[in-house]
C-alpha positions as CSV (number, residue, x, y, z in Angstrom):
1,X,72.2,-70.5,45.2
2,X,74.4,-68.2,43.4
3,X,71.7,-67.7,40.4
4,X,69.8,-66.1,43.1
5,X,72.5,-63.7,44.7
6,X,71.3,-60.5,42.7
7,X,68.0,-61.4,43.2
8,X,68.4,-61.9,47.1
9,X,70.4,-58.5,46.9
10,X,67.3,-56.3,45.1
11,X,64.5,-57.7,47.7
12,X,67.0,-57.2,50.8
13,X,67.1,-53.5,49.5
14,X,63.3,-53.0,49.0
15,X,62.9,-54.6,52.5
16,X,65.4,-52.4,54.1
17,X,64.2,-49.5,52.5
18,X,60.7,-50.4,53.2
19,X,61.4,-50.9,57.1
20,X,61.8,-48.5,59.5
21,X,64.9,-48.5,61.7
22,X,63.0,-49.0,65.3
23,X,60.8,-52.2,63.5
24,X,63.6,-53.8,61.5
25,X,65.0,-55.6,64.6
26,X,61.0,-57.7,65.0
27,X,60.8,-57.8,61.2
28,X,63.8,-59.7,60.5
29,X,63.2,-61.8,63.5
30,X,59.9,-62.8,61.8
31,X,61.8,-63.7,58.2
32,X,64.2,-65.5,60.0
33,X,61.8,-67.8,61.8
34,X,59.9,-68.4,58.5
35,X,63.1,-69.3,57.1
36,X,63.9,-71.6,59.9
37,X,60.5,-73.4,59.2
38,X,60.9,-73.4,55.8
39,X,64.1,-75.6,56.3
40,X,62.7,-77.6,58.5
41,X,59.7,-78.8,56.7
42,X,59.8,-81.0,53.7
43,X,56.5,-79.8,52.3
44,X,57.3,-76.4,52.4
45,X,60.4,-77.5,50.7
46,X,59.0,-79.4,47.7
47,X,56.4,-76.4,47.8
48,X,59.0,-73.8,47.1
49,X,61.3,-76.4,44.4
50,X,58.5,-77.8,42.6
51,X,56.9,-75.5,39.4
52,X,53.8,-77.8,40.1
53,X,53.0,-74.9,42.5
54,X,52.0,-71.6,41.1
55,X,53.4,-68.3,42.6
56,X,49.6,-67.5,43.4
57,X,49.6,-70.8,45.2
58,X,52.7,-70.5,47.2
59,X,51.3,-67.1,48.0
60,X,48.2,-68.1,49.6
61,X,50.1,-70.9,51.6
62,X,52.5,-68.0,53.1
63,X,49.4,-66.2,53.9
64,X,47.9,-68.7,56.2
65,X,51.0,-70.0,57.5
66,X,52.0,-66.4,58.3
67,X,48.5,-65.4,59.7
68,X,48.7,-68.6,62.0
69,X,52.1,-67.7,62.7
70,X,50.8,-64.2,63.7
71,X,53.4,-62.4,62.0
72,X,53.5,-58.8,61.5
73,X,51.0,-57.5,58.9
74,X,54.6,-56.2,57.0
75,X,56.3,-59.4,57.6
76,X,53.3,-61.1,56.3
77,X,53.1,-58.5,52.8
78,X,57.1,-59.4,52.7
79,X,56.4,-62.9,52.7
80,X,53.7,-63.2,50.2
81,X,55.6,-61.1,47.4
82,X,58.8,-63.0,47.7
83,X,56.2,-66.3,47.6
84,X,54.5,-65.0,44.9
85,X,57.7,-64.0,42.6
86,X,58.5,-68.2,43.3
87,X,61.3,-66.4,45.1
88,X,61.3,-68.5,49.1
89,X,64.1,-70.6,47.6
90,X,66.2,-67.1,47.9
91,X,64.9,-66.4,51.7
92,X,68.4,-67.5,53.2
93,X,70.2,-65.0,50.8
94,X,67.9,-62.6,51.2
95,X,68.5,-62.4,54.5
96,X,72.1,-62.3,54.8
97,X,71.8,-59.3,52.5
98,X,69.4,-57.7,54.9
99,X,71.6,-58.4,57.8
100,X,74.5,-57.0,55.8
101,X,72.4,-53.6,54.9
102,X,71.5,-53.2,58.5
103,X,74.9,-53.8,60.0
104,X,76.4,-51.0,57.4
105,X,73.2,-48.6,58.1
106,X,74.4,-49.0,62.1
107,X,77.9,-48.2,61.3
108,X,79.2,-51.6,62.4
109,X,81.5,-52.1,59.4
């Protein structure tokens, strides 16, 4: 996971900067419960590890898992770049950073 910790930290700052302070709460309610499935399900797992799967494939599969899911349309466009960018192995991190840049933006640390 460290290999991905700068990554995580640049796509944490385009999401927070890309999210409005009144939506971020739902938003990163929706990434986490992605994330959550994402652990929890093997084929999403091999998915996301194996380079059999294209970043144009694992695009499209976020898209109708998403649209099922009946995420936000921003949650969904979130999803699909990471996915696209082979990038869902870094969700976890990703999200930590997030939480990180919205604890600092509320003054909490």
């Amino acid at each position: 996971m460290a290999r991905f910790e700068k990554v995580a930290s640049r796509y944490a700052k385009a999401i927070f900067d890309f999210q409005s302070k009144a939506k971020a709460k739902d938003f990163l309610e929706e990434l986490e419960k992605f994330s959550q499935l994402l652990s929890e399900n093997k084929d999403l797992q091999q998915m996301v590890s194996s380079d059999l799967f294209s970043g144009e494939k694992q695009k499209d599969v976020v898209k109708d898992l998403t649209t099922k899911l009946k995420m936000s349309e921003a949650t969904q466009r979130t999803l699909q770049v990471i996915a696209e960018g082979k990038r869902l192995n870094a969700l976890p991190l990703i999200l930590d950073r997030l939480n990180v840049l919205m604890l600092e933006a509320a003054d909490v640390f």
